[in-house]
C-alpha positions as CSV (number, residue, x, y, z in Angstrom):
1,X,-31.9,21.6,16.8
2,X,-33.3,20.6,20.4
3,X,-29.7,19.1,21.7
4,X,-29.5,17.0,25.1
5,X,-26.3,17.7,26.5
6,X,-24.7,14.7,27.7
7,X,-20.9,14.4,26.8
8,X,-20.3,17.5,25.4
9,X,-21.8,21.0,25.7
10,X,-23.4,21.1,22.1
11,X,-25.8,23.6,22.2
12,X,-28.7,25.1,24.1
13,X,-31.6,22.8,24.8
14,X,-34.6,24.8,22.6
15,X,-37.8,23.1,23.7
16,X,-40.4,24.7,21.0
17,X,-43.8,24.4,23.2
18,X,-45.8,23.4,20.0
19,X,-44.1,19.8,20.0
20,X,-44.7,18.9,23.1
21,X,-47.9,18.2,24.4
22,X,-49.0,14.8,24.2
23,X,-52.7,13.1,24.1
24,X,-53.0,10.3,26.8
25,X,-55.5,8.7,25.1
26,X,-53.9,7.1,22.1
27,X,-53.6,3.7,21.8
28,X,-50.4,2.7,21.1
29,X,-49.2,5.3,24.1
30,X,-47.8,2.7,27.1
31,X,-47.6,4.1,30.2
32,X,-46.9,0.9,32.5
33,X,-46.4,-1.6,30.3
34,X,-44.1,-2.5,27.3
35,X,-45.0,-3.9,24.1
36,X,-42.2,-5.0,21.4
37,X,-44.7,-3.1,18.7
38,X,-45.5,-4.4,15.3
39,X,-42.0,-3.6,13.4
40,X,-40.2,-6.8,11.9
41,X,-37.2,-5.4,12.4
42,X,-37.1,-3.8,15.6
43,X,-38.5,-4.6,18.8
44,X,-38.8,-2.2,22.1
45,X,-37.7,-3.7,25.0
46,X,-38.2,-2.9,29.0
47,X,-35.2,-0.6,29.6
48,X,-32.9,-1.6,32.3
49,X,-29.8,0.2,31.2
50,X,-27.6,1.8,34.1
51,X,-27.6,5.7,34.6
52,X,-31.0,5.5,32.7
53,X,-34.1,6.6,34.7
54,X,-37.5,8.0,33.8
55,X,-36.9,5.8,30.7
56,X,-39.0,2.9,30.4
57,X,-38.6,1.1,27.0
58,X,-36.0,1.1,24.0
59,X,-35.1,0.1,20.9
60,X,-31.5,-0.8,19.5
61,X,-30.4,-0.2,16.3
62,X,-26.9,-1.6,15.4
63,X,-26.4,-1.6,19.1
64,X,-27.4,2.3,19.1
65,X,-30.3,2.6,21.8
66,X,-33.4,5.1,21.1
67,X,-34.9,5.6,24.7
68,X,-38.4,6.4,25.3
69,X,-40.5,8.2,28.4
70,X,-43.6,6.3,29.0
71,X,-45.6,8.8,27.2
72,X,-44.0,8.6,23.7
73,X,-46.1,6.4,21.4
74,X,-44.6,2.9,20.5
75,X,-44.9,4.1,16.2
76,X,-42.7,7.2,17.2
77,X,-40.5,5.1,18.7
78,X,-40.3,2.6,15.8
79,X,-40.7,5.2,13.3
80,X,-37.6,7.0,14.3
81,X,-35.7,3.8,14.5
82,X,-36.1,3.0,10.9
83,X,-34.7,6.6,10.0
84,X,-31.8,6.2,12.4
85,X,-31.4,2.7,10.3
86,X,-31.6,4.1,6.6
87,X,-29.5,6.9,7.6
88,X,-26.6,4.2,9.2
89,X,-27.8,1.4,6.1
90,X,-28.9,3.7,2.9
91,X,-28.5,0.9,1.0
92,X,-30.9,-1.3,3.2
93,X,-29.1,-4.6,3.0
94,X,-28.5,-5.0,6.4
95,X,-25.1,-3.8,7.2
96,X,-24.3,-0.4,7.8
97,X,-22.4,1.7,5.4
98,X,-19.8,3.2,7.3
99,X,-18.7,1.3,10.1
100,X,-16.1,3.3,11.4
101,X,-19.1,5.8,12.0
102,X,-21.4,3.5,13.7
103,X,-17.8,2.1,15.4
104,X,-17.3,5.8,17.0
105,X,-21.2,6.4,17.7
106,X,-20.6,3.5,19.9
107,X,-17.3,4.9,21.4
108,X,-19.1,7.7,22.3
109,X,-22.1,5.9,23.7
110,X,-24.3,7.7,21.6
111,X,-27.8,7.7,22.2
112,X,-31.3,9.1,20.8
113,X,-34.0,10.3,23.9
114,X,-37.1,10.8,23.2
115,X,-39.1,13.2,25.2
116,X,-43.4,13.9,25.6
117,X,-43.4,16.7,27.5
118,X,-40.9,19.4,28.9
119,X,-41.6,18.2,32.1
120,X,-39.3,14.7,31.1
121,X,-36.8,16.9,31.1
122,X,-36.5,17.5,34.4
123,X,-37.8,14.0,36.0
124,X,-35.1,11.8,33.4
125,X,-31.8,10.9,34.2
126,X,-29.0,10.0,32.1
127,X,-25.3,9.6,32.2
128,X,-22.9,12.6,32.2
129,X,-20.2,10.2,29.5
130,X,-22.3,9.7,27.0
131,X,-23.2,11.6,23.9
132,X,-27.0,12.0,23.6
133,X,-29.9,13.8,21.3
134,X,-33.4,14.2,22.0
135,X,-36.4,14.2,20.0
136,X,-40.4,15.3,21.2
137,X,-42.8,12.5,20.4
138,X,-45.0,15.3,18.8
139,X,-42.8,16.4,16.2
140,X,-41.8,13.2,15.2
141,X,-44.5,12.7,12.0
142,X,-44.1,9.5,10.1
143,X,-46.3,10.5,7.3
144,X,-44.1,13.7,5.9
145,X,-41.8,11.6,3.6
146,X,-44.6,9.5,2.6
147,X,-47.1,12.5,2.1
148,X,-45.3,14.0,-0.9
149,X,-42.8,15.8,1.8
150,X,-45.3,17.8,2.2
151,X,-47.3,19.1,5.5
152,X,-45.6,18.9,9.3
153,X,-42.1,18.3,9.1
154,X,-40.5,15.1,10.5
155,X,-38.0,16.0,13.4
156,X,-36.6,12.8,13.0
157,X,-35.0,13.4,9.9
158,X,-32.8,16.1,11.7
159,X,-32.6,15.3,15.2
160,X,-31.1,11.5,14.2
161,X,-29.0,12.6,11.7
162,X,-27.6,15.5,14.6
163,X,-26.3,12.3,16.5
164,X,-24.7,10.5,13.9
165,X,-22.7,13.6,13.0
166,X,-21.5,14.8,16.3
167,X,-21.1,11.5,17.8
168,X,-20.0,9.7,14.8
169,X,-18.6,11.7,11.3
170,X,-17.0,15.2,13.4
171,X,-15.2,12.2,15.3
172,X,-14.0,10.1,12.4
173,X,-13.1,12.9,10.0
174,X,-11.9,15.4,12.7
175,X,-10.2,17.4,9.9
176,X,-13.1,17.3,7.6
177,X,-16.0,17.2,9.7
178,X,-15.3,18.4,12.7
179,X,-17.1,21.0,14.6
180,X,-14.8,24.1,15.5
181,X,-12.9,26.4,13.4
182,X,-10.5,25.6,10.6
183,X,-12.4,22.1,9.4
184,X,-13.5,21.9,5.7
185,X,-17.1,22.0,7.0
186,X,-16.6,24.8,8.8
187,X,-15.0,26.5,6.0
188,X,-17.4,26.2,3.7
189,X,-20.0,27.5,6.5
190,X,-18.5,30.6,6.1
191,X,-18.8,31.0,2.8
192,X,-22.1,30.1,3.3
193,X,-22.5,32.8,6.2
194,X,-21.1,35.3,4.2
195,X,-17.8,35.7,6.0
196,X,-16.3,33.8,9.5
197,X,-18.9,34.8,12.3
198,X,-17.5,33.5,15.9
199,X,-20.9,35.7,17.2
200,X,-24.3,36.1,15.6
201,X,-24.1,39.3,13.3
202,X,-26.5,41.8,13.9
203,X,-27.1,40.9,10.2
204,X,-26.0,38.7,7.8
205,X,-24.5,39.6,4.7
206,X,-26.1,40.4,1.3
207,X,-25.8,36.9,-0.6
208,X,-25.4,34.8,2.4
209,X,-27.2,31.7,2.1
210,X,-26.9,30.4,5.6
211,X,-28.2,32.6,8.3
212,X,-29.2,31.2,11.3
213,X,-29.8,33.9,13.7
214,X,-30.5,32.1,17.3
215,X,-28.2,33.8,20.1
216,X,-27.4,30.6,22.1
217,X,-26.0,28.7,18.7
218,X,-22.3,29.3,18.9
219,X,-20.1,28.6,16.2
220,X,-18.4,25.7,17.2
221,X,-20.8,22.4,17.7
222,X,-24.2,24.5,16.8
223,X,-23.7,26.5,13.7
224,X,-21.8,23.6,12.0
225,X,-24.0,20.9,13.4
226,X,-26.5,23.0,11.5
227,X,-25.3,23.5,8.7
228,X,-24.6,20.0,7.8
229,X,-27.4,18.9,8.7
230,X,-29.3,21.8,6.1
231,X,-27.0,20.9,3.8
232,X,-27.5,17.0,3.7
233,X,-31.2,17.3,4.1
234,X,-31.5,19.4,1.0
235,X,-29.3,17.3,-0.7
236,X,-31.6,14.3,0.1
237,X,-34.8,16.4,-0.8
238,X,-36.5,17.0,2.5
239,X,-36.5,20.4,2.3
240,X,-37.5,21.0,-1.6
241,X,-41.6,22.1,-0.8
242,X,-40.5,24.0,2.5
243,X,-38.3,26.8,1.3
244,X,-40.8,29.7,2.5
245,X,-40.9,28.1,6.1
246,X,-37.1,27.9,6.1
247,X,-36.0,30.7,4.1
248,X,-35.2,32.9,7.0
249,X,-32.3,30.4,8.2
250,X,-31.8,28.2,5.0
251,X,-32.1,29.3,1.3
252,X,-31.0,26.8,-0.7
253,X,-33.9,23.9,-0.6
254,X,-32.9,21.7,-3.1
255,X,-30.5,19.6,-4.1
256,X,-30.0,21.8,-7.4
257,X,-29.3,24.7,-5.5
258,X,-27.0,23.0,-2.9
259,X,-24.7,22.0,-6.0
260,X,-25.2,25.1,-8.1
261,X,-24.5,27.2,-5.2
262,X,-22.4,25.6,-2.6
263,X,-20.1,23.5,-4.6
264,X,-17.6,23.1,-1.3
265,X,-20.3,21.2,0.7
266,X,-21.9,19.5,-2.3
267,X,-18.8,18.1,-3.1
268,X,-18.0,16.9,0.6
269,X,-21.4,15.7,1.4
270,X,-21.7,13.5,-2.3
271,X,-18.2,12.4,-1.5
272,X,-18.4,8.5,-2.1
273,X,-15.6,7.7,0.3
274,X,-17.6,9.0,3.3
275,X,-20.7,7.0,2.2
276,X,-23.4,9.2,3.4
277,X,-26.4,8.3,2.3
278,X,-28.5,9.0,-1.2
279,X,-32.2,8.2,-0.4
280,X,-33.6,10.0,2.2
281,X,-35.2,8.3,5.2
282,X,-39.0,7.4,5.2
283,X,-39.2,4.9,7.9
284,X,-39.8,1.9,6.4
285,X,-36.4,0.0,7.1
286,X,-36.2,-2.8,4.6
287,X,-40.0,-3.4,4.8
């Protein structure tokens, strides 16, 4: 999780230098001009918003805005509107699923960035209330879902659902889904973990299932963050041909093993009261 700290301190910013370059000669890249794109559902827009610099064009998505640096291309932008969409309306029938999560996202003045190059990091401006998550136009593939889920993964799927659960569920269900010690999600983390870790063990124990190992992910906000997010994604099926690429930090892939082995998150996360969603995301918003 690449996290850009805005409200809250919710983790470090990890920039993986892979994701980040960015060809200027694409054609749907707009670098002084703004089209709306080609979506029926969404349109970008010139961006205009106050505290918002470096950001030339958006898109809204029940009144949640996805910003954009000139250099991301317009079917990134689009593309990771419609996940932020089927994540907040599963259903697709046009109103979202849990409004008191897209009520708090909006409380929170939750927003999605989305960056070209490391270099917008510095050059960008946003506000210091507001709860934002950033996502490299590079890593952003469209095709993953629609390939088989097979090939370079889609960052969308986890960056997007990051902001809906740290600016909208950990807010709503503080007791359940909240970040810090003590919550049912962070209870069954450590189970998951092996035991209650407030530091990065030297190594995990035999049997743990969750061990994410990066030194600057602390327990509160990044570790739980985390593992909700590899806990919902398997669930949905994203990660089901990626277990040897993940295995290091995530070992149960599938929605199978997610039930058969973590039966507290399973049962949180397929909870119908929270309405989370059953169909995972593959950018195509009620087309």
């Amino acid at each position: 999780m690449k996290q850009l700290i805005s409200m809250v301190v919710l983790g470090s910013i990890l920039l993986v230098t892979a994701c980040i370059s960015c060809s200027s000669d694409d054609d749907d890249i707009k670098t002084n001009t703004v089209d709306e794109g080609n979506d029926s559902n969404f349109k970008i827009v010139a961006n205009n918003d106050k505290g918002f610099s470096g950001l030339n064009r958006k898109v809204e998505v029940f009144g949640i805005p996805i910003y954009a640096v000139p250099n991301v291309k317009d079917s990134k932008l689009l593309h990771a509107a419609n996940v932020m969409a089927q994540y907040l309306d599963n259903d697709e029938d046009g109103k979202v699923d849990n409004q008191l999560v897209l009520d708090k996202m909006k409380e929170n003045k939750a927003f999605l960035f989305m960056w070209a190059s490391e270099s917008d990091m510095e050059t960008v401006k946003m506000p210091d209330d507001a709860a934002g998550q950033d996502l490299g136009n590079d890593e952003t593939n469209p095709d993953f879902v629609k390939n088989g889920r097979k090939g370079e993964f889609d960052a969308s799927l986890e960056e997007v659902w990051h902001l809906i659960n740290f600016a909208g569920h950990c807010k709503v269900y503080p007791e359940v889904f909240g970040l810090e010690e003590g919550t049912a999600l962070a209870e069954a983390m450590d189970v998951a973990r092996g035991g209650k870790f407030l530091e990065i063990p030297q190594n995990y124990p035999e049997g743990a299932w969750y061990t994410y190992d990066d030194k600057t992910c602390s327990y509160a906000d990044c570790q739980t963050v985390e593992y909700f997010y590899w806990a919902m994604s398997s669930i949905l099926g994203a990660q089901e041909n990626r277990a040897a690429e993940i295995g290091h930090e995530w070992k149960l892939h599938t929605k199978k093993l997610v039930e058969e082995k973590d039966p507290d998150i399973y049962s949180l996360l397929t909870d119908t009261k929270y309405k989370f969603p059953t169909v995972l995301p593959d950018g195509t918003y009620m087309h």
